[in-house]
C-alpha positions in Angstrom: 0.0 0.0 0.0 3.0 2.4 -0.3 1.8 3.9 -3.3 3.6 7.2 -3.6 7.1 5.2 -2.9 6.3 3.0 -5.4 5.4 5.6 -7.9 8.7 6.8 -7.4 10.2 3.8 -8.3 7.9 3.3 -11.4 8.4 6.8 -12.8 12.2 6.9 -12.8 13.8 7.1 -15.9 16.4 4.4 -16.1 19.4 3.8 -18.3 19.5 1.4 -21.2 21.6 -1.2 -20.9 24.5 -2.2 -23.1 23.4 -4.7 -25.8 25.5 -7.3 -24.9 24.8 -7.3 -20.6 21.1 -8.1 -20.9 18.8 -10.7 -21.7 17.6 -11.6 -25.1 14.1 -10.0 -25.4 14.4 -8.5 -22.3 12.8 -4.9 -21.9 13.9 -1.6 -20.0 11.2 -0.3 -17.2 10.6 2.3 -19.6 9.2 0.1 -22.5 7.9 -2.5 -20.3 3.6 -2.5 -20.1 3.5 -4.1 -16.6 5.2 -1.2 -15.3 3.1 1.6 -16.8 0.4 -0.7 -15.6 1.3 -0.3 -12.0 1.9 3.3 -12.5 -1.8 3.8 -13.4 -3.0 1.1 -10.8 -0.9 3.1 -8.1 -2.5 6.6 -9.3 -5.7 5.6 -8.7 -5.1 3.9 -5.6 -4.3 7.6 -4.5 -7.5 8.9 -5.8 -6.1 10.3 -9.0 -6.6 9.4 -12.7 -4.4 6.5 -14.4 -5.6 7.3 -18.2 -2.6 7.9 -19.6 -0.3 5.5 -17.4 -2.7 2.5 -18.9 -2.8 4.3 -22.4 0.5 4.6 -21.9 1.4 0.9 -21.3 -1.4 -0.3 -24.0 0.8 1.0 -26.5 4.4 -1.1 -25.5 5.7 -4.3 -26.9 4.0 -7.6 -24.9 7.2 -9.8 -26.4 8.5 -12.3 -23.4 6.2 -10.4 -20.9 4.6 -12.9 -18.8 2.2 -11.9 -15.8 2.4 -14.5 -12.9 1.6 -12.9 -9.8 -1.5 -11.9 -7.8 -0.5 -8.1 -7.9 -0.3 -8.2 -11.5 -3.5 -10.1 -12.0 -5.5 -7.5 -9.6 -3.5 -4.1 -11.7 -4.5 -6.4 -15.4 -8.4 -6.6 -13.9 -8.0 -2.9 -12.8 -7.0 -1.9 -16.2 -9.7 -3.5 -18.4 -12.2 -2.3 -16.1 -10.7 1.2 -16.6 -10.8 0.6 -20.5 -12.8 -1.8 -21.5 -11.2 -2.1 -25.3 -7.6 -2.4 -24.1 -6.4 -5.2 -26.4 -2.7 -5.5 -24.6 -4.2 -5.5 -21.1 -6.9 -8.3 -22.0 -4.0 -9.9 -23.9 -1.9 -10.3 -21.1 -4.8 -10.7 -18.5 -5.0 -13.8 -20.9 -1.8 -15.0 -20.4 -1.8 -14.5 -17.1 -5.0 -16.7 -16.6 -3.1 -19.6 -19.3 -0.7 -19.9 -17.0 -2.9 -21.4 -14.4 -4.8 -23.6 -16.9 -7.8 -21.5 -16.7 -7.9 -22.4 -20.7 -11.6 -20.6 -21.2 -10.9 -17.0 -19.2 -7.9 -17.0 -21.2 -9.5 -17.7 -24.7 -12.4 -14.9 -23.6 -9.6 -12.9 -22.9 -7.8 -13.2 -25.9 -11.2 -13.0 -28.2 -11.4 -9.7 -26.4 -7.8 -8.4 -27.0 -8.4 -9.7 -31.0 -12.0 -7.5 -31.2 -10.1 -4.4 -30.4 -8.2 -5.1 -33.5 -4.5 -4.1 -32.0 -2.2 -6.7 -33.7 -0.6 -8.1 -30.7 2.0 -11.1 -32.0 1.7 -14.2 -30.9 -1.9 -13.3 -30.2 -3.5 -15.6 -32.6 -0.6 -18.4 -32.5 -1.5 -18.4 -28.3 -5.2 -18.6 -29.3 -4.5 -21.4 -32.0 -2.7 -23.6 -29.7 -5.0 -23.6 -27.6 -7.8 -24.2 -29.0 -5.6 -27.3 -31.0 -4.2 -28.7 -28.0 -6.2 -27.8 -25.2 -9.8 -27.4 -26.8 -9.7 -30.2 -29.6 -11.0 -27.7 -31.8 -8.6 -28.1 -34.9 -11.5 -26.1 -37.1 -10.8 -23.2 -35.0 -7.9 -23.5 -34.4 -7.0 -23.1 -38.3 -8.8 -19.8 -38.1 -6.7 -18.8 -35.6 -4.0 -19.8 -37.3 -5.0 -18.1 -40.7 -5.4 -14.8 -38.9 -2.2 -15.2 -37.6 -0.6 -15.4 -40.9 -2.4 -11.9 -41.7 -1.1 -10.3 -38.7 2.0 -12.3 -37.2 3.5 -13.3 -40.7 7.2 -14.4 -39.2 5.8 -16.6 -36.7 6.9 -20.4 -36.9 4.5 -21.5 -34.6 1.6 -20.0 -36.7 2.7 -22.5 -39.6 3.4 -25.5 -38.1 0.2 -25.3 -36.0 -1.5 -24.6 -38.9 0.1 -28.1 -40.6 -1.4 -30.2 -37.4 -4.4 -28.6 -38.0 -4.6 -29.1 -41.6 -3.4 -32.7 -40.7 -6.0 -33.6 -38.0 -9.0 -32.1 -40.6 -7.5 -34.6 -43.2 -7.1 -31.9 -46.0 -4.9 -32.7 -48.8 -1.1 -32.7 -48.5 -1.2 -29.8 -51.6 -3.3 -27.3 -49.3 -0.8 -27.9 -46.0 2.3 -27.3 -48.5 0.7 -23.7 -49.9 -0.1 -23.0 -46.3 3.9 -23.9 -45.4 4.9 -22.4 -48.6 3.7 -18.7 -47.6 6.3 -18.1 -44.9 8.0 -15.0 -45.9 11.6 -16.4 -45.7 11.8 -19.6 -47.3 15.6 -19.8 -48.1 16.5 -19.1 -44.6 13.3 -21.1 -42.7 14.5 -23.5 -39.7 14.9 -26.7 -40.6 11.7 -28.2 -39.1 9.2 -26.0 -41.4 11.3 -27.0 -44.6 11.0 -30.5 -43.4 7.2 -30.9 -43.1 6.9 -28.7 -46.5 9.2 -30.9 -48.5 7.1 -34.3 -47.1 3.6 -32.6 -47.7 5.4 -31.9 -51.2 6.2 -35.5 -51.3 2.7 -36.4 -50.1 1.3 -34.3 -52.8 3.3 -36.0 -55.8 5.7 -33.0 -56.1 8.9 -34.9 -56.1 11.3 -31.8 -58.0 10.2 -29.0 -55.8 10.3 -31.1 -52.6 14.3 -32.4 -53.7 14.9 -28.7 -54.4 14.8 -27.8 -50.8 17.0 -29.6 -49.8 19.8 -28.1 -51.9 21.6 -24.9 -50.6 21.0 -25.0 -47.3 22.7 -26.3 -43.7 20.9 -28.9 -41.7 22.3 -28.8 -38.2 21.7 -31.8 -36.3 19.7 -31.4 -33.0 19.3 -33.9 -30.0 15.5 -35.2 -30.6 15.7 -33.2 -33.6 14.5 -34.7 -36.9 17.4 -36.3 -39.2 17.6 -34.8 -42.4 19.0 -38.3 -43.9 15.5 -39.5 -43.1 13.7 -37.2 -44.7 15.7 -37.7 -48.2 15.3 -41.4 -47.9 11.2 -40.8 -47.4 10.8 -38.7 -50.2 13.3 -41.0 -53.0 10.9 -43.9 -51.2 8.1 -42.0 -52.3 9.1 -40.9 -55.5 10.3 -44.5 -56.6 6.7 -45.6 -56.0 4.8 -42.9 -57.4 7.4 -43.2 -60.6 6.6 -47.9 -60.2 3.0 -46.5 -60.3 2.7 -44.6 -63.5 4.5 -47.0 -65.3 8.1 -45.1 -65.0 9.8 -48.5 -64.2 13.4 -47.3 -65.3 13.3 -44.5 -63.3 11.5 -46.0 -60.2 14.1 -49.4 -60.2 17.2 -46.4 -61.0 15.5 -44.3 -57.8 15.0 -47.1 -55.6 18.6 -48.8 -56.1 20.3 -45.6 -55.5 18.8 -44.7 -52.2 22.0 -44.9 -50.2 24.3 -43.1 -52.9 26.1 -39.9 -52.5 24.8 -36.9 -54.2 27.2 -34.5 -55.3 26.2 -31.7 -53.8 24.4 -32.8 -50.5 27.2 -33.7 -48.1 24.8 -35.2 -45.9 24.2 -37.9 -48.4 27.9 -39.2 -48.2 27.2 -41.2 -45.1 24.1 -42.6 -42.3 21.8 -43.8 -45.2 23.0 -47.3 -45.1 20.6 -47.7 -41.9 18.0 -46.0 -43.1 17.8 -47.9 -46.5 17.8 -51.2 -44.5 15.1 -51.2 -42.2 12.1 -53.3 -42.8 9.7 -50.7 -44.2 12.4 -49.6 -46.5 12.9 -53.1 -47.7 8.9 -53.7 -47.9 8.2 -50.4 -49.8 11.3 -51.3 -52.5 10.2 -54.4 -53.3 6.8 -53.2 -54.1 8.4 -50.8 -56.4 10.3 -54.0 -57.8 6.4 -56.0 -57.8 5.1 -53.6 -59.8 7.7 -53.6 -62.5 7.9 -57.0 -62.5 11.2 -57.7 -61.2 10.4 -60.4 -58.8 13.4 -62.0 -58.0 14.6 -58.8 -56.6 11.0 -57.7 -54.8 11.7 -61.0 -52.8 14.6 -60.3 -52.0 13.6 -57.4 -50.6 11.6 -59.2 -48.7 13.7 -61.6 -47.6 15.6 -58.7 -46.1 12.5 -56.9 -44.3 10.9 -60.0 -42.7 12.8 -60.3 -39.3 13.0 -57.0 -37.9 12.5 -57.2 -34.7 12.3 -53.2 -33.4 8.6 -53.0 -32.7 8.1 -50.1 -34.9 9.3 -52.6 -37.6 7.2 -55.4 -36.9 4.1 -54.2 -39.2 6.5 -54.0 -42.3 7.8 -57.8 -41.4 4.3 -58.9 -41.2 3.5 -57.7 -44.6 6.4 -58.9 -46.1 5.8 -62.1 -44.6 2.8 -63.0 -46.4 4.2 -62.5 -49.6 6.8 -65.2 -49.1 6.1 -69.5 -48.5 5.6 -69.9 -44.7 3.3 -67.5 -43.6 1.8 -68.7 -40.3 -0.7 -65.9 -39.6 -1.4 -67.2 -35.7 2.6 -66.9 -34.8 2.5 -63.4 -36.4 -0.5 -62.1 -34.6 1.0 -63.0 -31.7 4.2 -61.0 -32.7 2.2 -57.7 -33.6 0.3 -58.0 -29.8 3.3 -58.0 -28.4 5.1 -55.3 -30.6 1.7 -53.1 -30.0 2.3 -53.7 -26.7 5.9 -52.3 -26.3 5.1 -49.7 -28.7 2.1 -48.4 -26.7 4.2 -48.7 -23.0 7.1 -46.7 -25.0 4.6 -43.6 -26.7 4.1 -42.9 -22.4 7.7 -43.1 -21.9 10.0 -42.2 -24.5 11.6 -39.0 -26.1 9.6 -40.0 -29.0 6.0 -40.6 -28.2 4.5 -39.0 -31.2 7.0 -41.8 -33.6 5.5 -44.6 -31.0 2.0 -43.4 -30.2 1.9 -43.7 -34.6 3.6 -47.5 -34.5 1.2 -48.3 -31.8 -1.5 -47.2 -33.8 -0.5 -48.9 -36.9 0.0 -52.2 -35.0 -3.8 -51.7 -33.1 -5.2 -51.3 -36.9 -3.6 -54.5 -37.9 -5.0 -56.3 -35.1 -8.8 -54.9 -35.8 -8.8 -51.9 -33.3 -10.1 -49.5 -35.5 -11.3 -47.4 -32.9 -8.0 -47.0 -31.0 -5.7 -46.8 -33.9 -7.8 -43.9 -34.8 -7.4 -41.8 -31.2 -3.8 -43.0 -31.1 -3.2 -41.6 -35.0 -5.0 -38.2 -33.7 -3.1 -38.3 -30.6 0.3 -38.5 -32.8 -0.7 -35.7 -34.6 -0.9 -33.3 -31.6 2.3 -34.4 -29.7 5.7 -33.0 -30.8 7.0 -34.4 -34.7 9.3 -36.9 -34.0 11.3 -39.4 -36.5 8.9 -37.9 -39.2 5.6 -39.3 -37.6 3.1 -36.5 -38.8 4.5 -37.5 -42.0 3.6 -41.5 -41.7 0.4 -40.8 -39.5 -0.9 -38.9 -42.6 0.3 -41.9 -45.1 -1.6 -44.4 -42.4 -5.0 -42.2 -42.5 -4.6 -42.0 -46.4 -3.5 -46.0 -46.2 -6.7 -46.4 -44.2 -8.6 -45.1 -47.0 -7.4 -46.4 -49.8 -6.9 -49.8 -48.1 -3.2 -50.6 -49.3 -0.2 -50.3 -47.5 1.7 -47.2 -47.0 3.2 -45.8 -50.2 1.3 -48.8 -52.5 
């Protein structure tokens, strides 16, 4: 209650700090809303007008401002009820109230900081979010997410939120790469936009504009971060079996025996494909693009080569390849997809990767005739963090699911 001393405090003009001895993002008292806000809140605890100290502050940067705390809750409240239309106090009032999982005062909040048509950034990614993660509302979410490209155009989270969205609707893999296309700085996006564009690219049949991405550019790797050696293997998969498909067997047998060799001017193509090329669902997928060119001594052994993994996220692909070779006994291998859903589905609660697993588990429940829980686990993968590609092969499952052929047929 020692308003005047804390004016004094509030009002003082202090000095900037050098560029290098502060925080990134960090802001001086001067430019910082919360502190105008108390200026006001303090005026009229002493009987005198804070107008302009909450006009003031509605005006300054919300970047990395966070309110936490009781105080700043009760001076927020105070300033809405002062003016009603103030879009950075109802933003932040908003935050304030996320940060204690009170998801639908927030969202009222935020609805109200959006009607007074201030573009606040991150505004519309916040309300996006969560109304995709918290609310299960992907429709709306989208909107969100569409504003946000209107009004926050730099944003990363604006376009990959709007890719789960777009994902969880089930739109086509051509309107989530124009969505992805539309970020401003395309030659120097981070490497998990350019990613999910050049698979929806993949997804969409675009095979030379998805390849061109990868070209001039540096892919750092990051722990739990997506390998970019993946990714080029997915899309020459893709593109073999789209080329076995339209009839383009020269190119698709030259694509999918070269998916391990160096290319000139990729250096990350000299080495770490090997493992990549040889995993089961590799294997599977190349010796369908050998089946339907009618090499069949090399589709089997291709399946020779795929049908003993024994990594529970490669059981499925053995399976398959299995019953396209003498020997199938279909009661052994249903017992070997429970018990591969089962470690799958303990390891989507567990491990670094649970989107990648919660997708295996759901592709092994399908396979045993769960429908209904490879569906929730497929939606589930969609809104946990992108791991080992799994957006990318939950969206090849759904489509799988409705064309009723395996992934990539």
């Amino acid at each position: 209650g020692l308003y005047n001393q804390a004016l004094n405090i509030l009002t003082r003009a202090y000095p900037e700090a050098v560029g290098d001895q502060t925080e990134l993002g960090s802001l001086s008292p001067q430019k910082h809303p919360m502190v105008a806000y108390f200026r006001g809140y303090c005026h009229e605890k002493l009987g005198q007008s804070g107008a302009a100290d909450y006009r003031a502050a509605s005006q300054l940067s919300t970047a990395y401002v966070f309110p936490s705390t009781a105080t700043e809750y009760a001076v927020l409240q105070a300033a809405t009820k002062a003016d009603p239309s103030d879009a950075t106090a109802h933003y932040l009032l908003g935050t304030f109230y996320f940060s204690r999982g009170l998801v639908d005062p927030a969202l009222t909040e935020w609805a109200e900081a959006k009607k007074a048509g201030k573009n606040i950034p991150v505004l519309d990614a916040s309300t996006g979010l969560a109304l995709l993660h918290i609310k299960n509302d992907p429709q709306q979410a989208l909107a969100a997410f569409q504003d946000g490209m209107r009004t926050d155009p730099e944003n990363i989270a604006i376009y990959l939120g709007m890719d789960q969205a777009l994902s969880l609707l089930h739109r086509s893999a051509q309107e989530r790469a124009d969505a992805l296309g539309k970020y401003p700085h395309l030659d120097s996006a981070p490497p998990p936009l350019i990613f999910e564009l050049i698979l929806n690219l993949a997804e969409a049949g675009d095979f030379d504009k998805a390849t061109s991405l990868f070209h001039n550019r540096f892919f750092p790797r990051e722990e739990g971060g997506t390998n970019v050696r993946q990714v080029w293997v997915e899309v020459q998969l893709q593109k073999a079996l789209a080329q076995s498909r339209a009839g383009k067997c020269g190119d698709a047998i030259s694509t999918a025996t070269n998916l391990a060799s160096e290319v000139p001017d990729l250096v990350f193509t000299r080495d770490g494909l090997e493992g990549i090329v040889q995993s089961a669902r590799s294997n599977y997928l190349v010796a369908k693009v050998y089946e339907h060119c009618g090499k069949s001594d090399l589709a089997e052994a291709k399946l020779k080569a795929a049908v003993n993994a024994n990594s529970p996220d490669q059981v499925r692909w053995s399976w398959l390849a299995a019953q396209k070779l003498p020997g199938f006994n279909a009661e052994q291998w249903q017992g070997r997809l429970q018990t591969a859903f089962d470690q799958a589905a303990s390891r989507s609660e567990t491990s670094q990767y649970p989107s990648w697993w919660m997708y295996s588990a759901g592709l092994l429940a399908r396979e045993l005739g769960r429908s209904d829980e490879a569906e929730a686990r497929f939606h589930r993968a969609l809104l946990l963090p992108d791991r080992m590609l799994a957006y990318h092969f939950t969206r090849l499952a759904n489509a799988e699911n409705t064309s009723k052929s395996p992934q990539g047929e």
